[in-house]
N, C-alpha and C positions, 0 to 999 in steps of 0.2 A: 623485523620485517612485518610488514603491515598484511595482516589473512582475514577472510572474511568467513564469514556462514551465511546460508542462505535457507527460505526456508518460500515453500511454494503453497498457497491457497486458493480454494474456489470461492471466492465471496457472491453473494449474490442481493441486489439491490431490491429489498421490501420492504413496506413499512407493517412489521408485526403487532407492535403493541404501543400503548400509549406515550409510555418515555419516547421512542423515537418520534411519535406523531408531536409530542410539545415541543421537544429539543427542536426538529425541524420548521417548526411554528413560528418559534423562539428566534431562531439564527439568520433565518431566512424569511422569514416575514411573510411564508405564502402558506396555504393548504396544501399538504405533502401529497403528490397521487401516491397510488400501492406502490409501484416499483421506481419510486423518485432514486437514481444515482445516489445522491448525498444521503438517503439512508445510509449508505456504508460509512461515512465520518466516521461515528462511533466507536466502531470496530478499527478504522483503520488511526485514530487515535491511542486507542488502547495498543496497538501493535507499535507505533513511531513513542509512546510513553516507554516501552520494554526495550527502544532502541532500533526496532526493525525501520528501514526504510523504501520507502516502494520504488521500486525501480523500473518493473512493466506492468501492465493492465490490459488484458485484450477480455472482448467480447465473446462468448462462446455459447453456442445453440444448446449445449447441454454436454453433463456427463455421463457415460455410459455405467452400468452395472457393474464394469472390469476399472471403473477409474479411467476409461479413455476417453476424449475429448472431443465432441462433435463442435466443425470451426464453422460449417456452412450447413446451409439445407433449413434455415429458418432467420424471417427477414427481421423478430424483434427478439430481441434477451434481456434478460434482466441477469444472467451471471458472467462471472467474469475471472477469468483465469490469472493471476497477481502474483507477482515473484517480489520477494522486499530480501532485505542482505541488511547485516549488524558485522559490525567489525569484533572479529574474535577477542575472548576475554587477555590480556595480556601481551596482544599483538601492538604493535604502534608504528606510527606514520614514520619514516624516515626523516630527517632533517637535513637540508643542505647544511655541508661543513659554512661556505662560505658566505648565507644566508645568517648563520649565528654570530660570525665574528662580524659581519657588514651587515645589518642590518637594512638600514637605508638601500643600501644597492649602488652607494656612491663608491670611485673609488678613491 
């Protein structure tokens, strides 16, 4: 049977240091502002390389000191609330029986 993991982060869209400011340069051909979205490639590359895949992405004003999440109360952000899911080590896709012996789908 086919099981998943999931795994929840706060990314947030900056340009820190020079790697991101080339790569950005580089990929997309413009001057990176500080809080360009596509700064996160990277990171989110490195996470779909381990198998993770992103599945939501919301915008969030901030998070609080307790890890809770402010959704409203400020009109720009740069972070962003990201849920990605990997299919469990051992788990697997079901097969239709009659998808293996017919292929084609002909009868």
């Amino acid at each position: 049977m086919e099981q998943w993991e999931y795994l929840t982060l706060m990314l947030r869209a900056r340009v820190r240091n020079r790697a991101t400011r080339e790569y950005l340069q580089q990929r997309f051909n413009k001057k990176p502002k500080p809080y360009s979205p596509e700064s996160m490639i990277p990171e989110l590359d490195k996470l779909g390389a381990e198998g993770w895949e992103l599945v939501h992405m919301q915008p969030i004003a901030r998070v609080g000191g307790k890890e809770d999440v402010q959704v409203s109360g400020s009109d720009w952000t740069s972070s962003y609330f990201c849920v990605f899911k990997r299919r469990k080590p051992g788990s697997h896709v079901p097969v239709s029986v009659a998808a293996v012996h017919n292929p084609t789908g002909s009868p």
